[in-house]
C-alpha positions as CSV (number, residue, x, y, z in Angstrom):
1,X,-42.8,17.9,-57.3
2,X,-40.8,14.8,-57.2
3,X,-43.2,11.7,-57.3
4,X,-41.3,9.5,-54.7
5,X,-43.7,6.6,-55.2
6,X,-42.5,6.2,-59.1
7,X,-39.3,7.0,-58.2
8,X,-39.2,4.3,-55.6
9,X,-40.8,1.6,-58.0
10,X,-38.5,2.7,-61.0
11,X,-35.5,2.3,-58.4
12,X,-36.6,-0.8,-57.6
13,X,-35.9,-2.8,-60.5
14,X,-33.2,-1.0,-61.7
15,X,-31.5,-2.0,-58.0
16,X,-32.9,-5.7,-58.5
17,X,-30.2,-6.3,-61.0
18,X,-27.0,-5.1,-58.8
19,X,-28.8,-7.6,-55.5
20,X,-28.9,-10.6,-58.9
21,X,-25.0,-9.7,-59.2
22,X,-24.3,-9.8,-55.3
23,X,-26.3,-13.1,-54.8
24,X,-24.6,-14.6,-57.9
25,X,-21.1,-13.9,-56.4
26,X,-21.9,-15.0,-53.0
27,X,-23.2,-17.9,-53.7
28,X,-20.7,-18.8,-56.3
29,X,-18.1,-18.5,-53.6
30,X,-20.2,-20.3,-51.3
31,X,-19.7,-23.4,-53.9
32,X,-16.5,-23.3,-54.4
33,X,-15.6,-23.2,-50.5
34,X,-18.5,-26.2,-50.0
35,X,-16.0,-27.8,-52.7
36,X,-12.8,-27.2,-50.9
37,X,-14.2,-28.9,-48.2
38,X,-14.5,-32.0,-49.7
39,X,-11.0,-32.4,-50.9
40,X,-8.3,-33.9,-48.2
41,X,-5.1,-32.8,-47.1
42,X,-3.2,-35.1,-50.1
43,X,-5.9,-34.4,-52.9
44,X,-6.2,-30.7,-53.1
45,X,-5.2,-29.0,-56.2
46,X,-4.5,-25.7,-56.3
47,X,-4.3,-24.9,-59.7
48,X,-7.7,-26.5,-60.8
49,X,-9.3,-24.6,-58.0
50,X,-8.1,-21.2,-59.6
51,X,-9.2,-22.4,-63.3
52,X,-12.7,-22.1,-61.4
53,X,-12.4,-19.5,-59.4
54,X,-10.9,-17.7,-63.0
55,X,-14.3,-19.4,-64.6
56,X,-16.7,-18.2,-61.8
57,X,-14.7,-14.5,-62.1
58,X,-15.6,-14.1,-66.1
59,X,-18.5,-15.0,-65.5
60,X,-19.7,-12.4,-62.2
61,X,-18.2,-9.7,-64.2
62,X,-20.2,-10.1,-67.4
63,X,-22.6,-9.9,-65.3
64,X,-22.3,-6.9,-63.0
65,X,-21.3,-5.1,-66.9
66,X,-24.7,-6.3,-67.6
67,X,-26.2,-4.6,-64.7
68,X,-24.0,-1.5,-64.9
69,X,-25.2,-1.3,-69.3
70,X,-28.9,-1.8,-68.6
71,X,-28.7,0.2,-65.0
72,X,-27.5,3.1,-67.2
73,X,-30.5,3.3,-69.7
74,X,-32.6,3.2,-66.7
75,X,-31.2,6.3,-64.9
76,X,-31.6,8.4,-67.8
77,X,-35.5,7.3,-67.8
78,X,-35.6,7.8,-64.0
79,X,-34.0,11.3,-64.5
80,X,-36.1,12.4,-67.3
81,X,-39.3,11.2,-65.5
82,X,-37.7,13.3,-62.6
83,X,-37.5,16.6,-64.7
84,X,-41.3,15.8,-66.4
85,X,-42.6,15.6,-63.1
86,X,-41.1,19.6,-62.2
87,X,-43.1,20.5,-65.9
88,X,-46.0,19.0,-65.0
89,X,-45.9,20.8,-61.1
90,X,-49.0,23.0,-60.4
91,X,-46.8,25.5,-59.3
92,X,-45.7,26.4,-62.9
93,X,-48.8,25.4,-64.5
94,X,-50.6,28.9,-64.4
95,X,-48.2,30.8,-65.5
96,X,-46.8,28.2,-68.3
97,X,-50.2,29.2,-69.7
98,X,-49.4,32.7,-70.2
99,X,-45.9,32.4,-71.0
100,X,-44.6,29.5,-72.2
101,X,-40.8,28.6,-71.7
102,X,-39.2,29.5,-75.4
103,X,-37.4,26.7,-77.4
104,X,-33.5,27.9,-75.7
105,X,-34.8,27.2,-72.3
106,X,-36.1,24.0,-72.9
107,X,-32.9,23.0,-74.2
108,X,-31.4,24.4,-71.6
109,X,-33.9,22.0,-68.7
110,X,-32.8,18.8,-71.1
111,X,-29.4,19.3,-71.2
112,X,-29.4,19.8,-67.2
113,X,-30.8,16.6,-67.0
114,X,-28.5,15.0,-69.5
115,X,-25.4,16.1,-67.5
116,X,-26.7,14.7,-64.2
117,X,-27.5,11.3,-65.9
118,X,-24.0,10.9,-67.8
119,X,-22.6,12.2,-64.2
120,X,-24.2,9.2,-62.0
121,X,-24.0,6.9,-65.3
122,X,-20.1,7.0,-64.4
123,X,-20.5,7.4,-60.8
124,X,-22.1,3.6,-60.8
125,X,-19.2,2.6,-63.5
126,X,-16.7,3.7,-61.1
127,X,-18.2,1.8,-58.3
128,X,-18.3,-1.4,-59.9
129,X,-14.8,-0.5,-61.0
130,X,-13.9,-0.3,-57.4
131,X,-15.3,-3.9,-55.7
132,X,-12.5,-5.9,-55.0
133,X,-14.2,-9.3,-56.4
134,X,-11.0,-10.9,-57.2
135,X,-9.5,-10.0,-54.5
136,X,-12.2,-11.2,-52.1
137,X,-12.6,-14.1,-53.9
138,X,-9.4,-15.1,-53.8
139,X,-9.0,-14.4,-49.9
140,X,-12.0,-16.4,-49.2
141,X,-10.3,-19.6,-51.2
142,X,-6.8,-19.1,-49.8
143,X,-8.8,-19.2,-46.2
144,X,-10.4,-22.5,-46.8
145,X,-7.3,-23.8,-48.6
146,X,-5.4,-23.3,-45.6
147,X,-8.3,-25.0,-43.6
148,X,-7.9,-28.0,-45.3
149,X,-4.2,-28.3,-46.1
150,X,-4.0,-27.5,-42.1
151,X,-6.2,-30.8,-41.7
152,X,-8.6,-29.1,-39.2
153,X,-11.0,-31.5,-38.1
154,X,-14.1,-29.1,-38.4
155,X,-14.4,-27.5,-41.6
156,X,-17.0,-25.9,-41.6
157,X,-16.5,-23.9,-38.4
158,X,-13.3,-23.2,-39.8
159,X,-14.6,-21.1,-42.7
160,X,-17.9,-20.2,-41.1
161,X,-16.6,-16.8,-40.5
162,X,-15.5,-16.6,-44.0
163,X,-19.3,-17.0,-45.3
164,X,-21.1,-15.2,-42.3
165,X,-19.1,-12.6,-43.7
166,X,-19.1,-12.3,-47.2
167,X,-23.4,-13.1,-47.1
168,X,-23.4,-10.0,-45.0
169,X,-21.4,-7.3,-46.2
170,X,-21.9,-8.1,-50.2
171,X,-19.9,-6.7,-53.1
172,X,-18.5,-3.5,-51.3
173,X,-17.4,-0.7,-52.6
174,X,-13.9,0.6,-51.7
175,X,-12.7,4.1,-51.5
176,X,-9.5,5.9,-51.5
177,X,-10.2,7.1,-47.6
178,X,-10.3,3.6,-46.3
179,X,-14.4,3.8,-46.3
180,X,-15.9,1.1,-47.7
181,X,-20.4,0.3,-48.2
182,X,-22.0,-2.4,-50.0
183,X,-22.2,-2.0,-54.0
184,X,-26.2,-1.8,-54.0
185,X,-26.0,1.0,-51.0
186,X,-24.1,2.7,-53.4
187,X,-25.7,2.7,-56.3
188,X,-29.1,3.4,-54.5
189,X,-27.9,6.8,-52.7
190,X,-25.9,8.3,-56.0
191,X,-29.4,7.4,-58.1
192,X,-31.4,9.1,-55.5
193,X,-29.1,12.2,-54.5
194,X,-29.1,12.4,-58.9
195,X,-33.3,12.6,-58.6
196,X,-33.3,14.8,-55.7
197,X,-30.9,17.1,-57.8
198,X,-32.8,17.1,-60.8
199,X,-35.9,17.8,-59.2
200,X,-34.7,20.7,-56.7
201,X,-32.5,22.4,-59.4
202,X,-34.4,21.7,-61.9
203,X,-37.6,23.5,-60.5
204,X,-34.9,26.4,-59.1
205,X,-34.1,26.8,-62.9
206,X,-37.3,27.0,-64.5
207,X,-38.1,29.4,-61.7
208,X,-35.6,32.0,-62.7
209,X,-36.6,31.5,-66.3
210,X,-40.3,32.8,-65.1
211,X,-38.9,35.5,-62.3
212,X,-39.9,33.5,-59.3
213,X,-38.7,35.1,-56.6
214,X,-38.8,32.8,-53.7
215,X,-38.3,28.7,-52.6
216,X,-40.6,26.8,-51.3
217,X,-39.7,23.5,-48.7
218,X,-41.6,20.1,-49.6
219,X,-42.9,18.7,-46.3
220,X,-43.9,15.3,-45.2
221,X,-44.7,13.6,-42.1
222,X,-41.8,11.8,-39.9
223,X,-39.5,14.7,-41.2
224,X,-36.2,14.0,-39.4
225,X,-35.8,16.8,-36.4
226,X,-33.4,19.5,-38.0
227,X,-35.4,20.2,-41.0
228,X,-39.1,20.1,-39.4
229,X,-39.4,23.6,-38.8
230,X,-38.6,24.6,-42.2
231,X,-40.8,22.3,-44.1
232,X,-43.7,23.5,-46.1
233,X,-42.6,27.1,-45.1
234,X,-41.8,29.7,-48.2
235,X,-38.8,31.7,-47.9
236,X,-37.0,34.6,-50.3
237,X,-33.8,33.1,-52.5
238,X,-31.4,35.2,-50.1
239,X,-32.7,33.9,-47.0
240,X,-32.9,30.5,-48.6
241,X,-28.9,30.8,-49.6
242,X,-28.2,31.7,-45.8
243,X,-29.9,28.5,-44.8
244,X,-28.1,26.3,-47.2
245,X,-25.3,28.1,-45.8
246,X,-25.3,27.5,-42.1
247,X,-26.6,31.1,-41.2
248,X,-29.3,32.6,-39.5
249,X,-32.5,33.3,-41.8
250,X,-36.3,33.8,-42.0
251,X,-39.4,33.0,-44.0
252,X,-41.6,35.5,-45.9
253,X,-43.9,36.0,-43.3
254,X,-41.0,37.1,-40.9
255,X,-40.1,34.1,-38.5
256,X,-36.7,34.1,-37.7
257,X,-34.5,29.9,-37.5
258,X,-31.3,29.2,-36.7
259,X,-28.9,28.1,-39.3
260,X,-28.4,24.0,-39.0
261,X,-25.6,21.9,-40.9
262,X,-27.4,19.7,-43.4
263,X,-28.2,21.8,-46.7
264,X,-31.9,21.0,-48.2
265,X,-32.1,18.6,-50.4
266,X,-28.2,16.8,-49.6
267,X,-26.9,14.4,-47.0
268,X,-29.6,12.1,-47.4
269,X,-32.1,15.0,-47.2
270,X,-35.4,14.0,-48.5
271,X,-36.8,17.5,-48.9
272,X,-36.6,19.7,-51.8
273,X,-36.7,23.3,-52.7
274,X,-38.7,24.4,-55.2
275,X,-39.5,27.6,-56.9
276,X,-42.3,29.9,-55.6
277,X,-43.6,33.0,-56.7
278,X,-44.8,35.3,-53.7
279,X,-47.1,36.9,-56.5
280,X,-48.8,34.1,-58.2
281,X,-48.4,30.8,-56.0
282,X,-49.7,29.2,-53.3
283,X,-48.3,27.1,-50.4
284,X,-49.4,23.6,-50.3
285,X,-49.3,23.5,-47.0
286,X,-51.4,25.3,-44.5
287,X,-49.7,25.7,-41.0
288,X,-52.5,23.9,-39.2
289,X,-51.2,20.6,-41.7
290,X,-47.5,21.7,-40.5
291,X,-48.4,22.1,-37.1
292,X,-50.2,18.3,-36.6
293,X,-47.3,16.4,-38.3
294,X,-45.1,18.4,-36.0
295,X,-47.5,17.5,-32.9
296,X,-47.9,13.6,-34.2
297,X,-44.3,13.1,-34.4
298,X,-43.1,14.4,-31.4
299,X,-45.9,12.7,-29.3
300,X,-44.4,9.5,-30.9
301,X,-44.6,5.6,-29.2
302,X,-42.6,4.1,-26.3
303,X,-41.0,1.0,-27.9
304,X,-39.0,-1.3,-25.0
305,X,-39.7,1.5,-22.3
306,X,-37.7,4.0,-24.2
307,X,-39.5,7.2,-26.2
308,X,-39.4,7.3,-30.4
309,X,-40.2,10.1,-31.8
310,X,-42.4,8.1,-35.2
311,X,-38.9,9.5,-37.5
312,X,-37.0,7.8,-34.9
313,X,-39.7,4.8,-35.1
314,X,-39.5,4.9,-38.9
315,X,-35.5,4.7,-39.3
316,X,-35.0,1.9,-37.0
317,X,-37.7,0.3,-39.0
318,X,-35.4,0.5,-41.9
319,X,-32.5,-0.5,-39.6
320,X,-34.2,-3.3,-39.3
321,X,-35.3,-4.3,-42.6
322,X,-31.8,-3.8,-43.8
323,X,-30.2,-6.1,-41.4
324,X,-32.9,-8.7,-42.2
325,X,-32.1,-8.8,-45.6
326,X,-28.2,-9.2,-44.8
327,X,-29.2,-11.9,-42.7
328,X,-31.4,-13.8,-45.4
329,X,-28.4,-13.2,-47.5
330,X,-25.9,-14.8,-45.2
331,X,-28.3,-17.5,-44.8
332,X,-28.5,-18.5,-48.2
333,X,-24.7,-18.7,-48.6
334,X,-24.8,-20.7,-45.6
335,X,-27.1,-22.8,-47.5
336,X,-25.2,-23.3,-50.7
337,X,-22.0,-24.2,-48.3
338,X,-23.4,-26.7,-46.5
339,X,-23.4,-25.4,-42.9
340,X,-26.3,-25.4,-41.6
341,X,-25.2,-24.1,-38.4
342,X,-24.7,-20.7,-39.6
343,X,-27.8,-21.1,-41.5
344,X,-29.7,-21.8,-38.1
345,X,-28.1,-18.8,-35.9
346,X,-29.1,-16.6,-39.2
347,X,-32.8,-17.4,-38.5
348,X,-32.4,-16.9,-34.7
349,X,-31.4,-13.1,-35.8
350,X,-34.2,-13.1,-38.7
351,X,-37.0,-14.7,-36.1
352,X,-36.5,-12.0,-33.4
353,X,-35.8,-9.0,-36.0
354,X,-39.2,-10.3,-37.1
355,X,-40.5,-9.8,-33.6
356,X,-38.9,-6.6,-32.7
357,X,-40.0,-5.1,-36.5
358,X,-43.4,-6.0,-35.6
359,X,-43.8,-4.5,-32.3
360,X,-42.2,-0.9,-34.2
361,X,-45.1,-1.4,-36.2
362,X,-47.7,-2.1,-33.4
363,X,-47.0,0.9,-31.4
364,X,-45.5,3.7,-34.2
365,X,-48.8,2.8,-36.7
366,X,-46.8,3.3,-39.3
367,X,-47.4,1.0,-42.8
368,X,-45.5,-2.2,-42.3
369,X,-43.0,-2.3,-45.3
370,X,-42.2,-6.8,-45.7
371,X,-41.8,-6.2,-49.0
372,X,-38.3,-4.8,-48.2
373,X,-37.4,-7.7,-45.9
374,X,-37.7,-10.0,-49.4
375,X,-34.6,-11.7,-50.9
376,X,-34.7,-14.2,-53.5
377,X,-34.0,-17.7,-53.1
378,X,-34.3,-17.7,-49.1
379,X,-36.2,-20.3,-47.5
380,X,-36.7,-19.9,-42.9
381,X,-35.9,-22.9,-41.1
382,X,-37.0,-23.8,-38.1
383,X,-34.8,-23.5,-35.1
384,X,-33.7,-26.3,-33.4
């Protein structure tokens, strides 16, 4: 089964590398807008600010190609670690013993693997092919261009927006439907869904090589509500097709669900299927273990005089440690332009995010995560 602790550490530094990028830009803009400001109406000079902004430009995207070159090697690691850990699962173990996959299969595993990595590998090319840096570079300058030449008194509150802004939302991402994400969000959910693939088809392949006959659900605690009842349960491949379907099906020991929308193992599903044979294996999960997570979660915490179930508790945790690390990074491109006003309503949000993260904490009980509320070069300030 899919170690998600590795998984979550290899991620981890590969992703570090993309945030480098994003702070790199940022803050680079920050500059040059701190710059703008000092010029007056008679001295600005528009054609030295673009040699900059074409110097700053040359050198963000050598590095994001640097990320994108290196982030590459590390998703076929990640992918291959992914597909070692389905080898190494008990649930083959016993009978990889008495019949060993032949030379062709093997081949057959690797080259699955290979196919996924080369298919994310240009996934994350693409995505760094579609942020608009120029473009938002060059918007942000004409902005505080315009602020100046305009001979507005306050500066700073002029392009405030500008940076509260562009620290926020990041490198994004833009797509032909008008949606548009943060390049990092991006890259983190294609490398994920590629693990989750490997490791769900991946075990559903070596299962038909050894005549399994049935899927087995992973299951963890705080599963989110549609996919609860189905976790840890063991169901036949046609019942399992109706449920990845949308229809009605049941489990080998006869219970009967009703169908819901979101396939195992896609749309941000953190379950996986994986191969079971009704003759040989065992579940790993007995239905007193199934039944107490169930219990646990529903009984939940009251947070603010409304009721959480603990996956409710634990996703507006990450809510919130997602919005403190946009505010950390508008704060520190507040910082590099010089307004520390911005920079002081940033820790207003950050202080009572803080406050509200630790009282999740307090009455869910689940593990406080601070090590994802981290970003580099930000230093609090106090509030005046």
């Amino acid at each position: 089964m899919l170690n998600q602790s590795k998984l979550n550490k290899a991620l981890n530094i590969l992703l570090k590398r993309f945030e480098d990028v994003n702070r790199f830009f940022v803050l680079k803009i920050a500059d040059q807008i701190k710059k703008i400001g000092g010029l007056s109406q008679t001295n600005i000079n528009r054609l030295m600010i673009m040699a900059s902004m074409n110097a700053d430009m040359i050198a963000i995207n050598k590095q994001l190609a640097d990320a994108v070159n290196m982030g590459t090697a590390d998703i076929f690691k990640i992918y291959n670690n992914a597909m070692n850990d389905v080898y190494t699962d008990p649930a083959f173990s016993q009978v990889l013993n008495q019949t060993p996959l032949t030379a062709a299969q093997q081949g057959r595993l690797n080259q699955y693997v290979q196919s996924v990595s080369m298919q994310t590998a240009g996934t994350i090319q693409n995505l760094s092919n579609t942020t608009a840096l120029s473009k938002t570079y060059m918007e942000a300058v004409d902005k505080a261009v315009l602020a100046v030449s305009s001979g507005l008194g306050d500066y700073k509150s002029a392009t405030r927006e500008i940076v509260r802004s562009l620290g926020y939302n990041g490198m994004q991402v833009h797509y032909e439907s008008g949606y548009h994400r943060r390049l990092d969000t991006a890259v983190r959910q294609n490398i994920i869904d590629g693990a989750n693939q490997i490791a769900q088809n991946g075990s559903i392949l070596m299962g038909e090589m050894l005549g399994f006959d049935a899927y087995e659900i992973s299951a963890h605690a705080r599963s989110a509500p549609d996919h609860e009842p189905v976790q840890g349960r063991v169901f036949l491949k046609a019942d399992f097709e109706n449920m990845q379907k949308g229809l009605p099906f049941r489990d080998v020991d006869g219970h009967m669900y009703q169908p819901f929308k979101r396939p195992i193992g896609e749309w941000n599903c953190m379950h996986i299927a994986m191969s079971f044979s009704t003759k040989h294996s065992v579940r790993r999960y007995t239905d007193a273990q199934l039944a107490q997570w169930a219990a646990d979660n529903q009984k939940g915490c009251e947070i603010d005089g409304k009721h959480y179930t603990i996956y409710q508790a634990s996703q507006l945790m990450r809510k919130i440690e997602t919005e403190v690390r946009r505010q950390k990074d508008t704060a520190n491109m507040a910082r590099q332009a010089g307004d520390d006003a911005l920079r002081q309503q940033c820790q207003v949000k950050i202080n009572a995010l803080g406050a509200k993260y630790a009282q999740v904490v307090k009455e869910s009980g689940i593990a406080s995560k601070e090590d994802r509320m981290i970003v580099e070069g930000f230093r609090a300030v106090k509030v005046k």
